[in-house]
Each structure stands twice: as C-alpha cells, then as structure tokens.
N, C-alpha and C positions, 0 to 999 in steps of 0.2 A: 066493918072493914071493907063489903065487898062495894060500900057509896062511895068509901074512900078511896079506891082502886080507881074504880069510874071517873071519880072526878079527877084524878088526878090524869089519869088515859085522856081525857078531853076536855086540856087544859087549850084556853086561846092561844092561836098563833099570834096573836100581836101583842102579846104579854111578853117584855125581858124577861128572862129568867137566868138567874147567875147560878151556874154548873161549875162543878169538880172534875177533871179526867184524869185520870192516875193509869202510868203503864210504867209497866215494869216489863223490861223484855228479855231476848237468848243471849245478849250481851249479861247481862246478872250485874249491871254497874250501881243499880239504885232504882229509886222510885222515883217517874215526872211528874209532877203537878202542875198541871196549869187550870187556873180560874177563869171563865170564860164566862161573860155575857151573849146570852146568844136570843134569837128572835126567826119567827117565821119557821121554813120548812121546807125540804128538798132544795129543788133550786133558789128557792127565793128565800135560802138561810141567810140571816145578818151573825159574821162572828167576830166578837171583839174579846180580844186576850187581854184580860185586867192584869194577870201578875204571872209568871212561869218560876220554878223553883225545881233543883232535881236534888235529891237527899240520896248520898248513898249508902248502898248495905255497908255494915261492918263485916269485915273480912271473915269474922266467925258465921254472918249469916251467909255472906257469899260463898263460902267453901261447904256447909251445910246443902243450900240450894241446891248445887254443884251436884254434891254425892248422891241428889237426892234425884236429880235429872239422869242418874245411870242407871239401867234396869241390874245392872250386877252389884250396885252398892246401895239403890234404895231401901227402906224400908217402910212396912205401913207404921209403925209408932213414930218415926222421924215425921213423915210427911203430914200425917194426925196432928202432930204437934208443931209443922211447922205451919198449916193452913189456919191455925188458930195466932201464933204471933205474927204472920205476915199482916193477919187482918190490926193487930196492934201498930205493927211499923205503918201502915199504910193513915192508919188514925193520926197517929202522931205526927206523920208526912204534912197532912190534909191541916192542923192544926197548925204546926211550925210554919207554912207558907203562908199561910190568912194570920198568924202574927205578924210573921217579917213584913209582910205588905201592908197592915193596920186594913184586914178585912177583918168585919166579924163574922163568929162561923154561923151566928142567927141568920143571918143573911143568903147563904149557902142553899139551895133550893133540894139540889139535887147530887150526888157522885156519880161518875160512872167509870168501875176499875174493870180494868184486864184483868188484873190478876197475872202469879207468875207461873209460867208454862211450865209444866215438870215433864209433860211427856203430848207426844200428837202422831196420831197414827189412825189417820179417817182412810186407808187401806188395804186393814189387816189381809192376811192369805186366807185367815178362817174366822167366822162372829163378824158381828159389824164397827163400825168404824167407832174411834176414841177419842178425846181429848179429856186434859186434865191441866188445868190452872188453879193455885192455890193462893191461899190470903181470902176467907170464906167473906162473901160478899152481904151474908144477915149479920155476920158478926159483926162486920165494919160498920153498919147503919147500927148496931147497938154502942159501940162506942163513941161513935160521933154524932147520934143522937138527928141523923140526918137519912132523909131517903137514900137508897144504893142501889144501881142496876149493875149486875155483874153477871158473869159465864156466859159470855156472847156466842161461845163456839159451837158447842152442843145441840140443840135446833138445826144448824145446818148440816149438821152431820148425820142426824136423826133422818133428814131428809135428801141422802143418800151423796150430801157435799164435800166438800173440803173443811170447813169452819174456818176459812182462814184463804186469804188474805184478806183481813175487816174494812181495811180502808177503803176501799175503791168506792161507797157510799159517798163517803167525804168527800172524797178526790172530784168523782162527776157530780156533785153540788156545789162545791167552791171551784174548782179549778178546770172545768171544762169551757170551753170558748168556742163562740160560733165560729170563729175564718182561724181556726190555728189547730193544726194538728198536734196534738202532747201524748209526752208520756211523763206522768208523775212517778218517779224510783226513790224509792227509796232506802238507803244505806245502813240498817240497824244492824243488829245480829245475823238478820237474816236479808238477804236484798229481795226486794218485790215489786214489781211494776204493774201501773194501771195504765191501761190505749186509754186515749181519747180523741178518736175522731172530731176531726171538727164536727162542731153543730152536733155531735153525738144525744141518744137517748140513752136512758137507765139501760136499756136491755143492750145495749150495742155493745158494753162497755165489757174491757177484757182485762185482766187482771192474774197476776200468778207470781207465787216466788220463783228467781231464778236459782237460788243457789244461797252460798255462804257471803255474806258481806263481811261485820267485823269478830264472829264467831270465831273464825279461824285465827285469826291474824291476832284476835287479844289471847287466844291460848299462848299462842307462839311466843308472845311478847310475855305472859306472865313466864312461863317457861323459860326461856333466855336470856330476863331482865329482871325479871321480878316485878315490872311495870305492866298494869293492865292494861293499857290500849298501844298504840304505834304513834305518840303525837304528830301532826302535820306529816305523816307517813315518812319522818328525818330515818328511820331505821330500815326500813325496805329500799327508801333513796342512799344507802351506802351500802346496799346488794345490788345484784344482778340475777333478775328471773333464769331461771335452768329450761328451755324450752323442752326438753323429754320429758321430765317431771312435770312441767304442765300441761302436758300432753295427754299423762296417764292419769293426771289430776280429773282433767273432763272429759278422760274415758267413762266415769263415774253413770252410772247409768240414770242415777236424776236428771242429768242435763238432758237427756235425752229423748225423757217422755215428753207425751203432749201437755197442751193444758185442756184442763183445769189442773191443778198441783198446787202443794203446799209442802211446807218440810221444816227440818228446826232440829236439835241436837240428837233424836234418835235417830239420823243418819252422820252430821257431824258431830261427833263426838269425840271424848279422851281417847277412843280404837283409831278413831279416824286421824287424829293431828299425830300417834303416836307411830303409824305405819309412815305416817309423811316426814317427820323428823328423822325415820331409819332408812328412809330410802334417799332421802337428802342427804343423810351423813356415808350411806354406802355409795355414793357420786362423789363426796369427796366436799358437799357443798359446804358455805361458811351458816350459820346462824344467821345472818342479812341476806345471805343467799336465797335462807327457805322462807323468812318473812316475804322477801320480792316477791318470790314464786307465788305465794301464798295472796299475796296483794292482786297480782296478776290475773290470777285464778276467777276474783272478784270479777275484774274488769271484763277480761273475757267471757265469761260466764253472761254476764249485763249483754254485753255486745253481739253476744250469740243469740240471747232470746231476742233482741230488737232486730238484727240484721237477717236471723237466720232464714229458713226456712219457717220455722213454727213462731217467728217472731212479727213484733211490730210493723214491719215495715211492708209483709206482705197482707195486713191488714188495713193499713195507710196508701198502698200501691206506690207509694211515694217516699221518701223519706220522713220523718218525722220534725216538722218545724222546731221546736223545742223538748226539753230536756229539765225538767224541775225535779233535783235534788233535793230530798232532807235526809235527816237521821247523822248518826257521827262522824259515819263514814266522808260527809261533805267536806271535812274539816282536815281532810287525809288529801294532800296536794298529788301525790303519784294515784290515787284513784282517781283524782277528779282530771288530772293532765290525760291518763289513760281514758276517759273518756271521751271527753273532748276530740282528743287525736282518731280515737276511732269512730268518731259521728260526726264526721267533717261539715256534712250538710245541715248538722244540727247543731242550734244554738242550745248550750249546757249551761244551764243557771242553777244555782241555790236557793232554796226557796223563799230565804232573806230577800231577794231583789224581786218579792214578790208579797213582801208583808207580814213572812209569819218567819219566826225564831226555827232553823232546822233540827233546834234540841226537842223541842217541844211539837210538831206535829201529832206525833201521835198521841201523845195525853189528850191535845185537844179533838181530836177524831172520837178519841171516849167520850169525851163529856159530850159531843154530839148524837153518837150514839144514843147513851143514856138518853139526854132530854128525845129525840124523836121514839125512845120508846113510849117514854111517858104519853106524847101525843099517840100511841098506838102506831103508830106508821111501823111497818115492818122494812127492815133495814138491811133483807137478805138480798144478794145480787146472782139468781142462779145464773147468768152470764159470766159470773166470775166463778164460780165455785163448782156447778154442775147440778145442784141440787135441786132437787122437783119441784119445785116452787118457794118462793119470797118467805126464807125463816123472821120471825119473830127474834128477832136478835137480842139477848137479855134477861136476865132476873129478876123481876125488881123485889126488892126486900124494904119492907118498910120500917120505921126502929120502935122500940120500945117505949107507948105511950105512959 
C-alpha cells in the first residue's frame, strides 16, 4: 500500500488525468458533478470540463441536513448516519453523471468531495479550532470502487487557519492575469472573494468570506413561498430594501473583523433569518420587503469588503479592473445590477464570459484539488487563511482492492 501511495503522489505532470469534483454547499440544494480532464500544475494547470451535472437532495435529505446543521436539533446518531448515506448519494451522483454523459466510471482516475458542511467554527472562545463535513470520503472510494480525496479543511485548521475559503488555489492558477487586476466572488451560500493583483504570486493572494450570499435569501424564499431559491431575483425585484433594517443587518459584527475569516450557517442560521423576519414584520415590512433587504444585505456586504477599508481596493490602490462572478447567486439579476452599480469603475462578468459554467466552479476547484494532492503539492494558501504554513489539503482514501 505504502508503493501505492508513492506512486500515485508522483504521478507525471504531463499525464491527462480525468477527475471527479463533487461539492455540495450551505445552500443544501444538491450535489455538483463535474468531470474534468485536467494536466500539468499550479500555473501551468490545463482544465477541460468534459461533462457538469447537479443532482439534487430530496427534501427528506434536505430538511435532515438542515436539522442536523443546528447545534440545538443535531444529533450524534442522525449525523452517524447521515455521513454514511451522504457517502451513498454522492456515489450514485458520480455514477448517474458518467451515465448521462456515456462516461465510463473505469475511466474515472480520481474524486475529489467537499463533502457537506454541518458545522465550522476554526474560532472557538476555548480548545482549538473545528470543522465538520460529512458524506465519509473512504466510504465513497468503497462504493465507487475509485480513489477519493476528501476533508480538505482540517489541516488548515490544525495549523492554526481558517480551513476555508478553498478556492483561491484555483482562482490564482486559472484566473490570475499578468496586466489586470481581479477579484474572483463568488455567489454560493456563502459569498467569498479572492484579490488578484495583477501579475500576482501564490503568497500575495487574499481571500475571505464576506458574509451571506444565497444562505439568507433561500431561507426566506422557502419560508414565504415554499420555493428554495429567489429565481432571476423576480421576488426581491417586487420589494423594496428597508434601509434601517439593513443597517442593523451589517451591524453584525462578522462584517467587521479582519481577514483572514470564514463563516457559514453557525452564525447564519434558522435564529438568525428568524430575528430578521420579526423585526421586518415589527416595521410593518411586506415579505418582498425582507427578501430585498435580505438581497441587499448580500450586495453590500460584497461591496464593503472590496470598497471598504479592510477591502480590495486598498489592496489594488486602485480600483479593481474586473469582477468574475460564479455560483447561483450570478443568476439573481438585482444582485448582479447591485453590483455592477456599485463598482462603477469595474467591469462585472460572469464567469461564463470566461469559459467555465457559473453552476459548476466549485466542483471543478475539487477535482483540482484532489488531483494536485495526488501530485503531493500542498494546496494550503496561509495568505488566505492565516495558517502557519502550506496545509496538505485532503485525505486521500483509496477503495477496496
């Protein structure tokens, strides 16, 4: 086993190798697949998306998740038991999209899952820092009978990080540019931003969640509508933001610290969307009222870290050239207008007009992952996270010969 590790740790860079990324995020909507060819390393990665596919949970696992993301309604035999069938849904994911596509899964080199967040708290007031993603990443390489890297966070947390935001790896290997100053945001559950200076190096590079992207805004909408997300943002666009309410919205003392930071439903949570619906309705607001507000919330939030003080721009000295969006949130017309309008000096694209699918980013940022694990490259950014040094990012779990 321990030649097999080896070999597979220094494997050639100029070998294709066709990878798995699977993520499932704090949105709880499903699991992404996307199938990636990929080649080379760091900057000189080649990545080509063969096929993307999102499966989602069924409302019995989504509302499980759910309970199970509350420190007042988890339990250890729920989460026991759901870190065993997530590793099943996530099989079956990986299987139904290399159908649908007419991939075979012989073919399939490698996975690399997130896993889903139940809880992240790298922290605490007392003991050291935590994270927890389930859907067990050996189990999934026994089902699918394929290598699996998974629990990315932990490493950098061990080493006194954040464990999160993973991306920026990706970001300044595909998306960094010598003459253009970027910020890659991205829109999921949670919004996160990576600097990139122009001509940027690995260590330059800066990274951190701002806040809530569609976290907030799908409670609201299941709440309201019984619809889980806000489509093309048509329900916030027949409200009107409540500016007091968003005011004491980003009183919120997240907004406020520095970076390095990360965050995710142990501060947005069912307490958090339920004080905000009682004090919307003790104003008198409509239900499109508090979605706006809540939309809003997003925006400004974005436009705080890039503009503020502790943001982008006093990083850039300048404004920042561009604006590459993914995640769902792209697809939300009053968050991408409110951006827009408030980064006048900056061109705001989707990362479609750039190549890659905005549903799919992140899965393929996993399957990236994974494969430079395998090449041993350590894929930790203490510039983004705080951590004492370049974590080893990943598990790898190999399946049952």
């Amino acid at each position: 086993m321990w030649q097999e590790i080896e070999r597979a740790r220094t494997q050639s860079f100029d070998v294709r190798r066709r990878i798995v990324g699977l993520m499932s995020g704090t949105s709880l909507d499903g699991v992404d697949v996307a199938v990636v060819d990929l080649r080379g390393s760091a900057r000189s990665l080649e990545v080509s998306v063969v096929a993307f596919d999102s499966i989602p949970y069924t409302r019995s696992m989504r509302e499980r998740i759910l309970k199970n993301s509350e420190p007042e309604s988890s339990s250890v035999s729920e989460l026991s038991a759901l870190q065993a069938e997530l590793a099943l849904v996530y099989a079956e994911a990986v299987k139904s999209t290399c159908s649908k596509h007419n991939i075979a899964l012989v073919d399939i080199d490698l996975v690399g899952s997130h896993g889903q967040t139940v809880y992240h708290d790298p922290n605490p007031e007392t003991g050291p820092g935590s994270t927890l993603q389930i859907g067990d990443p050996s189990m999934l390489a026994a089902h699918l009978g394929v290598a699996v890297v998974g629990d990315f966070r932990p490493a950098d947390i061990a080493l006194g990080g954040q464990g999160a935001p993973l991306v920026p790896y990706f970001d300044w290997a595909i998306f960094s540019s010598p003459d253009e100053n970027r910020i890659l945001l991205n829109l999921g559950g949670i919004a996160n931003i990576t600097i990139l200076p122009a001509g940027c190096r690995r260590d330059d590079v800066i990274a951190f969640d701002t806040g809530p992207a569609n976290v907030v805004i799908d409670a609201l909408m299941q709440r309201f509508s019984g619809k889980t997300f806000d489509k093309n943002g048509a329900f916030a666009s027949s409200g009107k933001a409540d500016h007091d309410l968003l005011q004491n919205l980003l009183d919120h003392p997240y907004f406020a610290l520095p970076a390095p930071k990360s965050t995710g439903r142990e501060l947005f949570n069912s307490n958090y969307i339920d004080r905000l619906v009682a004090d919307g309705y003790k104003k008198g607001l409509s239900d499109q009222d508090i979605v706006a507000t809540a939309t809003e919330l997003t925006v400004q939030s974005v436009l705080r870290s890039i503009n503020g003080p502790l943001g982008a721009i006093s990083d850039f000295q300048i404004a920042p050239d561009r604006i590459i969006v993914s995640g769902g949130g792209v697809h939300n017309k009053v968050l991408m207008s409110g951006l827009s309008e408030g980064l006048p000096g900056s061109k705001v694209d989707s990362i479609s007009q750039h190549g890659m699918d905005p549903d799919a980013k992140e899965a393929v940022c996993f399957a990236v992952l994974a494969y430079e694990a395998m090449n041993g490259v350590s894929t930790g950014m203490p510039s983004v996270t705080g951590a004492r040094g370049r974590a080893f990012l990943g598990k790898i779990c190999f399946p049952v010969k």
